[in-house]
Every structure is written in structure tokens, then in C-alpha cells.
DOKE-113319 format. One line per 10 residues: number of its first residue (from 0); their letters; for each residue x, y, z of N, C-alpha, C. Coordinates in steps of 0.05 Angstrom, whole numbers. Each point is the difference from the previous one (the first is absolute). Layout:
! DOKE-113319
NUM	a	X Y Z X Y Z X Y Z; ... .
***
This chain:
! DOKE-113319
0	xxxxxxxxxx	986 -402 -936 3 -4 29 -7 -28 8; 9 -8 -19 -9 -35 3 23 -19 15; 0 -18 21 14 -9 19 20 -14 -21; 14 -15 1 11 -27 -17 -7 -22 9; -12 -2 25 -13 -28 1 -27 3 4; -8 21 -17 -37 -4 3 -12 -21 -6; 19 -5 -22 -26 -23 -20 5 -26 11; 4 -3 28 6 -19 10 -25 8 28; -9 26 1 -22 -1 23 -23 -13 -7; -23 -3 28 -17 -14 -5 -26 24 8 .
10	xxxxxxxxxx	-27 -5 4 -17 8 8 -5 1 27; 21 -25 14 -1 2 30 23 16 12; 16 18 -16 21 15 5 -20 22 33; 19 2 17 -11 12 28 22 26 4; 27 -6 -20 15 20 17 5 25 -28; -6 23 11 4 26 -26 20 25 16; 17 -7 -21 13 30 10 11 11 -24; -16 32 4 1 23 -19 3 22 13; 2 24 -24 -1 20 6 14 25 -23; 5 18 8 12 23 -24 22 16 10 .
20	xxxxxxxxxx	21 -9 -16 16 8 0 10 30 -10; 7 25 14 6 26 -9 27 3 1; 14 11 -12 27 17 -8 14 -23 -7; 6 -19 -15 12 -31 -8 20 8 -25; 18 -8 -4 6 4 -24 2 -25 -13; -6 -29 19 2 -22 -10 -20 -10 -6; -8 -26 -27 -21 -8 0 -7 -24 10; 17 -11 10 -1 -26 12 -3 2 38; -24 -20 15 3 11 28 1 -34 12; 19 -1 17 7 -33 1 -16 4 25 .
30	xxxxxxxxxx	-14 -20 9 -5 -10 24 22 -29 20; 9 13 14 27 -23 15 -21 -2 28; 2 -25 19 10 -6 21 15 -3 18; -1 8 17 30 1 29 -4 -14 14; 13 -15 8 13 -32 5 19 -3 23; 9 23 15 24 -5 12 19 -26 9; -18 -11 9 4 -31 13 19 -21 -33; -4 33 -19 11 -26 -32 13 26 -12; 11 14 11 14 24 -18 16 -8 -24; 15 -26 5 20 -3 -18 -13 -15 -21 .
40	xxxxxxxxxx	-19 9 -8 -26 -12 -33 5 17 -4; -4 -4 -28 5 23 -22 -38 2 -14; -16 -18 14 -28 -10 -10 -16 25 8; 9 16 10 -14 10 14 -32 26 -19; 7 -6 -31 -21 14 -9 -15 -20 1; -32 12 5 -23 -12 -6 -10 2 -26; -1 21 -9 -14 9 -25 4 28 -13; 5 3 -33 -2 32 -6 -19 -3 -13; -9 28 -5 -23 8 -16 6 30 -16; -11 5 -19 2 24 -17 -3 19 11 .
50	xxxxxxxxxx	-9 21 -5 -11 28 16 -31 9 -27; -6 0 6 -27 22 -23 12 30 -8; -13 11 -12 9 24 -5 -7 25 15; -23 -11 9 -10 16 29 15 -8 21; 15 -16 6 25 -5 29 -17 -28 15; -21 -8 -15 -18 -17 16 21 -37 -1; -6 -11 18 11 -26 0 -11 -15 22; 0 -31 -13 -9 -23 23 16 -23 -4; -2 -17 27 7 -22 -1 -17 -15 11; -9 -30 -14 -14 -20 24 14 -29 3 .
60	xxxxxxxxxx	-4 -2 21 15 -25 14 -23 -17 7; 5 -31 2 -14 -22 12 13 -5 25; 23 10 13 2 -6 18 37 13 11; 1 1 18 14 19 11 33 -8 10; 21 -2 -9 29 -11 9 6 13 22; -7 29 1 3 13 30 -8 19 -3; -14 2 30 -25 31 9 22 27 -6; 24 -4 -1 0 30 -6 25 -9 -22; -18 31 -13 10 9 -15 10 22 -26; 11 10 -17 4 30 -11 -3 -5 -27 .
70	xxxxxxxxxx	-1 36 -9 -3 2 -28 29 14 -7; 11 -5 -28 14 13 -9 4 -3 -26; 16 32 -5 -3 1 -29 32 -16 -12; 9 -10 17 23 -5 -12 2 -29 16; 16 -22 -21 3 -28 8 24 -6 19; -2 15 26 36 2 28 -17 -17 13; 16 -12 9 2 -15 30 -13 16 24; -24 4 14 -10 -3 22 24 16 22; 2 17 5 20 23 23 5 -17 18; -9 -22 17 9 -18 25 24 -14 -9 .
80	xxxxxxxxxx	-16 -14 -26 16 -21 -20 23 9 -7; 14 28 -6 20 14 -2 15 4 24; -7 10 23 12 -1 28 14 -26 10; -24 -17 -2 12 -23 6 13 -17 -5; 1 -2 -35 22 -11 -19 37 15 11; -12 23 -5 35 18 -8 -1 5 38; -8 4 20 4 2 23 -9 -16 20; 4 -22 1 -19 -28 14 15 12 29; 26 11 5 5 10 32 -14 23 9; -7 10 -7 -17 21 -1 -36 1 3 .
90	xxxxxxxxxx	-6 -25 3 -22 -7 -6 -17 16 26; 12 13 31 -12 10 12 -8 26 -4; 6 0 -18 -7 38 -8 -28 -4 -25; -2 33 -7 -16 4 -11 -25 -16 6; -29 15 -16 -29 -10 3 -9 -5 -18; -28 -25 6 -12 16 -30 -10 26 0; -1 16 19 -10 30 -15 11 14 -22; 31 -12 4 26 3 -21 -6 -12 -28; -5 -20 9 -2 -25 -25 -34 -3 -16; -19 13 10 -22 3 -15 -2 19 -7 .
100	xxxxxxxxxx	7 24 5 9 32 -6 -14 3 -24; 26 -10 -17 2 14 -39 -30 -12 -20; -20 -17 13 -12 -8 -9 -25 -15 13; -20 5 -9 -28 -5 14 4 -38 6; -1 -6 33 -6 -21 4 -18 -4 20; -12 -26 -1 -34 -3 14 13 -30 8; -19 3 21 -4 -30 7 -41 -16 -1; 14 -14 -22 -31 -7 -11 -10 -31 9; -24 -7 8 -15 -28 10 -6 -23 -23; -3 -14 3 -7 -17 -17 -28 7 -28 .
110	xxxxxxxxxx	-10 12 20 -30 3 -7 -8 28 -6; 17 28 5 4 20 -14 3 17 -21; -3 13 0 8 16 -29 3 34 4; 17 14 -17 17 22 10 -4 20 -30; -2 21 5 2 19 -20 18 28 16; 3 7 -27 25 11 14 12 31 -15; -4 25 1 9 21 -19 31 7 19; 19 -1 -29 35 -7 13 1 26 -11; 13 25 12 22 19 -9 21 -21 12; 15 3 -29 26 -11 -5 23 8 20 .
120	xxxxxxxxxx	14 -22 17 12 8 19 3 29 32; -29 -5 5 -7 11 21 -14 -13 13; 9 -15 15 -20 -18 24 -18 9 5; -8 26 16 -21 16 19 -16 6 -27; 11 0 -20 -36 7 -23 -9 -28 -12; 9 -20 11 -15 -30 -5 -17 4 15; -35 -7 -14 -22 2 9 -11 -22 -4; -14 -25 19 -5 -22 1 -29 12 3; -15 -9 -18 -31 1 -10 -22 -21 9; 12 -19 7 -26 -22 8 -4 -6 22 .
130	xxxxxxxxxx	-6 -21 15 -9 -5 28 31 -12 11; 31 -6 -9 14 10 3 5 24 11; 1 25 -5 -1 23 7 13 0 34; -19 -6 20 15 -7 22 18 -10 7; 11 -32 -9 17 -10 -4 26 19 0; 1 13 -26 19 12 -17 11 25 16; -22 22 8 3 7 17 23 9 21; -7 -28 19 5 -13 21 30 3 1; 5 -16 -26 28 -14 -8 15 32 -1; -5 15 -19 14 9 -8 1 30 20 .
140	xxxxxxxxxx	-18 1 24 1 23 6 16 -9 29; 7 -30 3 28 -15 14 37 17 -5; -11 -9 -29 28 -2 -10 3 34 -2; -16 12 -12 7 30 0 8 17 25; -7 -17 22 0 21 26 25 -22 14; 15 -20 -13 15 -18 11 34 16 13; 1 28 -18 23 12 8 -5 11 31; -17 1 7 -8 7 30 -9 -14 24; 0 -20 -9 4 -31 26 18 -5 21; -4 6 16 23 -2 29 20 -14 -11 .
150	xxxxxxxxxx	-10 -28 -12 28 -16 1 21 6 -15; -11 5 -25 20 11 -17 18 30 3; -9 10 20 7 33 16 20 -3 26; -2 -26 9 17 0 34 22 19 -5; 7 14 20 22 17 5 27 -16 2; 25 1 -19 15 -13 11 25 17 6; -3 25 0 23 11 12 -16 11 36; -19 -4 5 -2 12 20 -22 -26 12; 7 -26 5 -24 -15 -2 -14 -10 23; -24 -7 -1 -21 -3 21 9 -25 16 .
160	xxxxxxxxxx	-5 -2 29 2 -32 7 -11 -26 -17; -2 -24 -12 0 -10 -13 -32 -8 3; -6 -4 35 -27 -5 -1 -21 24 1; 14 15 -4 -22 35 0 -6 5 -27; 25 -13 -17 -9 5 -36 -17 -23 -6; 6 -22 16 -21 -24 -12 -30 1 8; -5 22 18 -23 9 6 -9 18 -17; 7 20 -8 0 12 -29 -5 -10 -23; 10 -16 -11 -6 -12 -18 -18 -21 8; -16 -8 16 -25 -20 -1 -25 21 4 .
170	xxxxxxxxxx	15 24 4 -29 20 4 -4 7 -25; 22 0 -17 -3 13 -31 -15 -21 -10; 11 -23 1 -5 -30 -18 -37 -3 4; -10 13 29 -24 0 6 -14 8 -11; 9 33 -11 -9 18 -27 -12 -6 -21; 25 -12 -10 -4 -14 -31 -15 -22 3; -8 -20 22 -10 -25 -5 -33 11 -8; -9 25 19 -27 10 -4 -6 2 -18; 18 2 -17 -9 4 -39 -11 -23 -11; 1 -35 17 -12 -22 -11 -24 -16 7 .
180	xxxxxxxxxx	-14 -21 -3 -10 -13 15 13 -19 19; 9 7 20 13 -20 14 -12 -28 11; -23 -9 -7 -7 -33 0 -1 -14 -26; 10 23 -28 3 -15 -13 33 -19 -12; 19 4 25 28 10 -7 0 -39 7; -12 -17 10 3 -29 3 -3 -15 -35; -13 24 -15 0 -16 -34 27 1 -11; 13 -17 -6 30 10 -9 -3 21 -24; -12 -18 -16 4 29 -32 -18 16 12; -22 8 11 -15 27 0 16 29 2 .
190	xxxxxxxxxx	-7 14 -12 11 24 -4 8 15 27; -18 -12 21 3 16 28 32 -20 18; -6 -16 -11 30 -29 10 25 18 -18; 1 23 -23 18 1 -12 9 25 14; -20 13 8 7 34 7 7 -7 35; -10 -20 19 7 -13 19 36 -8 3; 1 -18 -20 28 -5 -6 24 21 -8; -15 21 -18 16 19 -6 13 22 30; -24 3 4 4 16 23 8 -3 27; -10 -30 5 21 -12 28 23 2 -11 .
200	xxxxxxxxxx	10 -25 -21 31 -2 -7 12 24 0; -14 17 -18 16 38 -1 11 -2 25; -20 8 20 13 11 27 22 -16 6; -3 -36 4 17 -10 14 19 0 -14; 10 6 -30 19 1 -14 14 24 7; -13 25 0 8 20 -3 23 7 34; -23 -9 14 11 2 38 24 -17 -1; 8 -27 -10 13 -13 -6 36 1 -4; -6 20 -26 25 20 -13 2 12 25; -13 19 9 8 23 20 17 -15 25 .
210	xxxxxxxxxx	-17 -17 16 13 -16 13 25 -12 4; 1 -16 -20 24 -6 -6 20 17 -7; 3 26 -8 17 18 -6 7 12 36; -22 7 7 10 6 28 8 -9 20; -14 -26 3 3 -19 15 13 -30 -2; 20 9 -9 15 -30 -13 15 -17 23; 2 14 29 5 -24 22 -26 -13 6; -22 18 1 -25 -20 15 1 -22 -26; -1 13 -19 -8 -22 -33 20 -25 5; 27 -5 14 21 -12 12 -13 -16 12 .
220	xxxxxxxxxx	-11 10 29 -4 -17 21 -33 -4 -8; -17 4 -8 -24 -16 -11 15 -22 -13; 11 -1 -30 8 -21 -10 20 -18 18; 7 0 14 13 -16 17 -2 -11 25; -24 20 14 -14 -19 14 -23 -8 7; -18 4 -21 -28 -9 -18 -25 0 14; 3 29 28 -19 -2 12 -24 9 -8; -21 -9 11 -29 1 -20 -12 27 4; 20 16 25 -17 17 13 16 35 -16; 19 -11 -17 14 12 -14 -17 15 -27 .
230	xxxxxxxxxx	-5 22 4 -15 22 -23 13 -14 -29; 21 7 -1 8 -13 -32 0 -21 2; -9 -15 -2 5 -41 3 -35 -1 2; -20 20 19 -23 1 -2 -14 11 -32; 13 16 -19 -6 9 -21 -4 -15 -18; 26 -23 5 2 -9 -24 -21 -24 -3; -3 -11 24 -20 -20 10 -30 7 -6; -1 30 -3 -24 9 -20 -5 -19 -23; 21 1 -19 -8 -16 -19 -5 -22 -11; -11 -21 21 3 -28 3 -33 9 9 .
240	xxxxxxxxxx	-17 16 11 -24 -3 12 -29 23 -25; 15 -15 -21 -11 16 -22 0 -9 -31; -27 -12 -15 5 -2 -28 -2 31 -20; 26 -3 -2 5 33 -3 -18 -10 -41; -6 32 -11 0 -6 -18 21 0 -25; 3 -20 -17 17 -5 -25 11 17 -15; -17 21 0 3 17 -17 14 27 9; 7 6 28 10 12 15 32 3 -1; 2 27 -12 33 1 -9 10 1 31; -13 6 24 16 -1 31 3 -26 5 .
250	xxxxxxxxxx	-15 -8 -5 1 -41 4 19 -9 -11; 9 3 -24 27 -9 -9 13 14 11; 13 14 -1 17 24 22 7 -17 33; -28 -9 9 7 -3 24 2 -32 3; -14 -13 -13 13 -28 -15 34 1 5; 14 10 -15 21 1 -10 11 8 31; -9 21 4 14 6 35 -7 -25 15; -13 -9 -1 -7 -24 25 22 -17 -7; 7 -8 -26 18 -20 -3 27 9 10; 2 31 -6 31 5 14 2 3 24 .
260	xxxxxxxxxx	-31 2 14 0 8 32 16 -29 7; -13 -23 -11 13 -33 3 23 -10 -6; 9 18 -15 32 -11 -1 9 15 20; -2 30 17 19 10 8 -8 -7 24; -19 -16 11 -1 -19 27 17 -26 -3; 9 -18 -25 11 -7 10 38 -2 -10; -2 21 -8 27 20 0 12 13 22; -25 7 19 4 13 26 15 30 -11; -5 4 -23 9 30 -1 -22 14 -24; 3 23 -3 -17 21 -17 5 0 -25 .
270	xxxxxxxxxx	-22 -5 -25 11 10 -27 -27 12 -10; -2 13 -18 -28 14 -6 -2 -17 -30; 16 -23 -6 -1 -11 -23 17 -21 -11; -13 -22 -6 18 -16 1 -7 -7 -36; 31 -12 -10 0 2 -40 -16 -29 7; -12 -9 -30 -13 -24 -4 22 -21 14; -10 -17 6 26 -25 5 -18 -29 14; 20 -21 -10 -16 -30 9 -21 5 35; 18 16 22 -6 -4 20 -19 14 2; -8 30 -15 -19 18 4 -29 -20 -9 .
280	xxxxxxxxxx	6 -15 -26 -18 -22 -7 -6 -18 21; 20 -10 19 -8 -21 25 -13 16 12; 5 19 10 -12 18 20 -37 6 -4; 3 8 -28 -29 14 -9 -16 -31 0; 5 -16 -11 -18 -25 5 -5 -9 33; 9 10 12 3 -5 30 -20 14 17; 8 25 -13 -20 20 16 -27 10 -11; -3 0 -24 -18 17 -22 -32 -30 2; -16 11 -4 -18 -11 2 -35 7 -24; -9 -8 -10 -22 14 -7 4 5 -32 .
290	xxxxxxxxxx	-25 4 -7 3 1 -39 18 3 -7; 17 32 4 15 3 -9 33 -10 8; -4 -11 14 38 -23 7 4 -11 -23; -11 -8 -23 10 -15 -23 6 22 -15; -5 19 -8 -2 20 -9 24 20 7; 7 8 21 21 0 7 22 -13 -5; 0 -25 2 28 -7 -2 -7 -9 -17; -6 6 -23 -2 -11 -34 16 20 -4; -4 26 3 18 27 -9 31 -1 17; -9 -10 27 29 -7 6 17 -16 -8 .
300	xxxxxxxx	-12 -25 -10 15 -23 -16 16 19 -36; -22 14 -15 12 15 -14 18 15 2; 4 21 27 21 9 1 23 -11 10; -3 -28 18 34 -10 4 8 -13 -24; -16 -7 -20 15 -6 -29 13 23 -8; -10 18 -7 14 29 -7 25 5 17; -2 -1 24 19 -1 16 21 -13 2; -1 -23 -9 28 -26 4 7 -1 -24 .
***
């Protein structure tokens, strides 16, 4: 159960993550990172390690490429990294509740360490053992109860006035925020900045879709006549008054929407998606701001090569 880059640790090693593995038929358990802001790397393993014969396994790290991240027994691409490759129009759907599902993932601190007993492909019997524990929790008792979130539920054959559901969903969003520390959500990486991010973006992503499906004249006259006092034009302006966290599969999601909210202002008409192209690149340098704007349009610069 020996890492492959042990013999490269030191005595000042700070970061441990273990644990025992039950029902496996593999002996190899990779540790990857999730990256969204970089889906199109293929880098994305950190490290494998053996298994013992008792199911026991560790890994230690000197230092951390990104707070979250999964175990698996098999060397695939990361579930976002798959969505977003083979369905980049599509990118407003699905969660990570979806995408962390098939396999135990944590979001871990610099200065942490995590143990961990995995039944093999059952999320709800991952048991996080250390002062983690809350954390883990937190996260995952989000994503499990995520099928029942106003936003992702709006009625659309029988649907609510638009500002009676947006009241709904900030009463829900109020719910889930209780699950964090909310003065710690100003640290960008802190774990409370990630479940903050997750769970604002959710809602406004989720209310978003609905919206726009029902309401595609107001979505018209917001984009066209850019009043501030306008609910959708107010949403999106959310995300300009926030260092969302990096690691946040809604942040890319809504990243990506902000850029198309910007072209279809000055299109003066509606698209839920616009393909890679030179202008979407003018645009995103225009509007995008903050760590991740290079980052972004690094993967956008990749895909209009693919593209042309």
C-alpha cells in the first residue's frame, strides 16, 4: 500500500489521506483532483497507490493542486470532465451531486488530513473519520438532499409568477446556507467559500433554466433594455459581487452563462449557448474578471482550435 511517490516524502509531509477500502475488486486506488476551471487536462491524477490485503491504503502529499478531490478504483476522467468535453452546450444541466455520486469525494485544506472507510460505490456509506467529519458531512448531506431544492423543482407546466418562485428559492437557498459558517465564505479556498458557491450558483443556475423556458419575452426585453431594476439582468449581476470558489463545478457553469448572458446583450436576442468562436474570446476578455479569466479562456482558446 505504498504510494509511488513516497520515497519522495519528507518528515514535514502535513497532508494524509487514508483509509479501507471494502468490496474492491481492484488493487490499485488512484487519487485525482477536480479542476473544473481546466477540464480539458488529461493531468488530472495526483497519485496511485496499492491496496494491502486488509483493503487498507494511504496517500501523502506536500502540498495540494486542488481542495477537492476523489478516489477511484479505476484511471476515467473525473464525471464533470466527461459532461463538459462531449456536451460543452449542455453545460447548464446536471450537478455535482451527479458528478461526485460513483465515488467518495472531499474537499480537503492545506493543513488537513482525512481517513476514510469506502464501501465501493455507495456514497451514503463513505464515512469521514477525522476532524473533517463535519466538513464532509455538510457537503454531502447538500448534494444528497439536492433532488429536492425549489430551484431545480419549479413547476413548468403550471408555473408560479416569476417573482413568487424567486422568493421560493431564496427561502430554500436560506436553508442550505445554515449548513455553513457564513463569515467564513470571504476565504476564497475555505471549504465554507466552496459549499457558499455551490449552493448560491445551484439556485441561480437552476431558477435560471426555469426562467428562461417560461419566460422568454421578459428574458427579450431585459436583454434589450438593460434595466437594472430588471430581476434577470439583477441575477446575473450577482456574479460580479463575489470571489466565488475555484473549485466550484456552479462557478464554471455560471462563468460560462455570464459569458453568454454578454453576447446575447449585444446580439439583442436569446441563445442559451454560444460554440467557441474569435468573438466569444473578445467578449470573455471583456467581461470576465478575477483568477480565474485566464483560465477560462485558456480552455476557450483550446476549443476554437478544435473548432476551425
Amino acid at each position: 500500500m505504498h504510494s509511488c511517490k513516497e520515497e519522495k516524502q519528507t518528515a514535514s509531509q502535513k497532508i494524509n489521506i487514508s483509509g479501507k477500502l471494502f468490496s474492491a475488486e481492484s488493487n490499485t486506488i488512484y487519487l485525482k483532483q477536480i479542476d473544473n476551471f481546466n477540464y480539458l487536462t488529461d493531468n488530472y491524477i495526483i497519485d496511485s497507490t496499492t491496496i494491502s490485503s486488509d483493503g487498507k491504503f494511504e496517500f501523502h502529499l506536500d502540498s495540494l493542486p486542488s481542495n477537492l478531490m476523489s478516489l477511484s478504483t479505476e484511471n476515467y476522467k473525473p464525471a464533470s470532465y466527461i459532461v463538459l468535453r462531449q456536451l460543452p452546450d449542455k453545460y447548464y444541466f446536471g450537478s455535482c451531486a451527479r458528478f461526485l455520486a460513483a465515488e467518495p469525494s472531499f474537499y480537503i485544506g492545506k493543513n488537513d488530513s482525512i481517513n476514510i472507510d469506502w464501501y465501493d460505490k455507495a456514497m451514503d456509506s463513505v464515512i469521514h473519520k477525522t476532524d473533517l467529519a463535519g466538513n464532509q458531512d455538510t457537503m454531502h448531506k447538500f448534494y444528497r438532499n439536492i433532488a429536492k431544492n425549489v430551484a431545480g423543482q419549479l413547476d413548468r407546466e403550471n408555473p408560479l409568477d416569476y417573482g413568487t418562485a424567486w422568493e421560493k428559492v431564496l427561502k430554500d437557498q436560506k436553508k442550505d446556507l445554515n449548513l455553513i459558517d457564513i463569515t467564513k465564505i470571504n476565504i476564497e479556498n475555505s471549504f465554507d467559500n466552496y459549499m457558499y458557491s455551490e449552493i448560491v450558483l445551484y439556485n441561480l443556475n437552476g431558477y435560471l433554466n426555469w426562467f428562461e423556458d417560461i419566460y422568454p419575452e421578459k428574458v427579450n426585453t431585459a436583454i434589450n433594455e438593460q434595466q437594472e431594476s430588471d430581476l434577470y439582468n439583477q441575477i446575473f449581476f450577482q456574479y460580479l459581487g463575489h470571489s466565488w470558489n475555484r473549485n466550484s463545478f456552479e462557478y464554471y457553469k455560471f462563468t460560462e452563462r455570464f459569458v453568454n448572458y454578454q453576447m446575447n446583450i449585444r446580439s439583442k436576442s436569446f441563445k442559451p449557448y454560444y460554440v467557441p468562436s474569435i468573438e466569444k474570446q473578445r467578449i470573455a476578455k471583456k467581461v470576465l474578471s478575477g483568477k480565474n479569466k485566464e483560465r477560462y479562456l485558456s480552455i476557450l482558446e483550446t476549443q476554437i482550435k478544435n473548432v476551425l
